[in-house]
N, C-alpha and C positions, 0 to 999 in steps of 0.2 A: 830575159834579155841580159848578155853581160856585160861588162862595165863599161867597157868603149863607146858599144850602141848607147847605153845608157845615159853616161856622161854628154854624149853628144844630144839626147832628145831632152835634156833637163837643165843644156846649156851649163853642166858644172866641170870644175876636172877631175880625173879619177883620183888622182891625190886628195883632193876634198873630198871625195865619195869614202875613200879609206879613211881619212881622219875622222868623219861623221862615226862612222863603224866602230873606228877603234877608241872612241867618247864616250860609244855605247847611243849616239841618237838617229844611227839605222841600221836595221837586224835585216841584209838580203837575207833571202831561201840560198843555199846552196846545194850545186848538183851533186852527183856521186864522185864528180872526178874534182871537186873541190872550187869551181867556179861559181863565183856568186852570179845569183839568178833574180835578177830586177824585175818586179810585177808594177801594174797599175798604181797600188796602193802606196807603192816604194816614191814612184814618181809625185803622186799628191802630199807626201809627207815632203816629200825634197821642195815642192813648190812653198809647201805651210812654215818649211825651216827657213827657204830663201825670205818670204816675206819678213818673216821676224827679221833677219842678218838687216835687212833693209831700213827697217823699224830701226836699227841701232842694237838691238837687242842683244847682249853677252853671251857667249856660250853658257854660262850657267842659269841665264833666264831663259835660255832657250830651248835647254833641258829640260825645265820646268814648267813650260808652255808645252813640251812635248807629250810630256808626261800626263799632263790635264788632259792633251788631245787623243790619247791614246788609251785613257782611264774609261770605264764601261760609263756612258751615258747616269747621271743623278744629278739630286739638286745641289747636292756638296761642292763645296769650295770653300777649301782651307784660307784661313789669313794671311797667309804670305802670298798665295796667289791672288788674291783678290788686292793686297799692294801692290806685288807687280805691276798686274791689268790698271789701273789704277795711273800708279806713277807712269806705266808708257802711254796711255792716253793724253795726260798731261803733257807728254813731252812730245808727243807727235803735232798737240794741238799747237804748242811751244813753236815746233819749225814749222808749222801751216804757217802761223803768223809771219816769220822769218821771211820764209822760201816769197810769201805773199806780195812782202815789204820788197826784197830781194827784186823779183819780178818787174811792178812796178817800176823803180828806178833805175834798172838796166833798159826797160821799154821808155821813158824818157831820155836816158840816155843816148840811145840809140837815134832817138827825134832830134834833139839836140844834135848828133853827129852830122845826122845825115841832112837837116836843113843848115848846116855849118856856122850853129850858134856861138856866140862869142868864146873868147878862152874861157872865161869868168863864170858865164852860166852851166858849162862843161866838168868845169872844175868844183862848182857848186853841189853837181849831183853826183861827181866822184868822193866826194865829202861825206855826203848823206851815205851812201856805201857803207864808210870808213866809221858811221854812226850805228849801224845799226846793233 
């Protein structure tokens, strides 16, 4: 598939498609006449890269998560990668908490607007926000 098609079934743009390539954290096939050629595989890596971007994860940790993903199947795992994995757990579990708290008080919020609670109690949960 080439990059247009591709770009478009992976929701990414082909400037991000090229930059991944030229980082070195996607190898397309290419044809004879020098068009990169997007497979299956290309697409599941692009999904497993999105996720991390998502995670927060830096392009140099996400080289390095590639790398692990793309390393032949054992039980090894060097120390740095098992800090990574490690620290982004902690930090995802970090904004579950956040996003959670977050939630919550915009869904009061929202109670508050719409039963048209005083200025005070309004102001109250704009605060809490302002705390977290």
């Amino acid at each position: 598939m080439k990059i247009a098609a591709f770009a478009k079934l992976v929701n990414i743009s082909t400037d991000t498609l090229r930059y991944y390539e030229k980082i070195g954290l996607l190898h397309p096939q290419r044809n004879r006449n020098g068009y990169r050629d997007y497979t299956d595989a290309d697409a599941a890596l692009i999904k497993f890269i999105t996720n991390l971007r998502h995670a927060q994860l830096k392009l140099p940790e996400v080289k390095q998560a590639v790398a692990l993903y793309q390393s032949p199947k054992s039980n090894y795992c060097d120390k740095e990668t098992l800090k990574l994995v490690t620290k982004k757990a902690q930090d995802c579990q970090q904004q579950a908490i956040f996003y959670t708290k977050m939630t919550k008080i915009l869904a009061e919020l929202k109670n508050k607007i719409e039963e048209e609670a005083s200025i005070d109690e309004i102001e109250n949960s704009l605060k809490q926000l302002g705390e977290l």
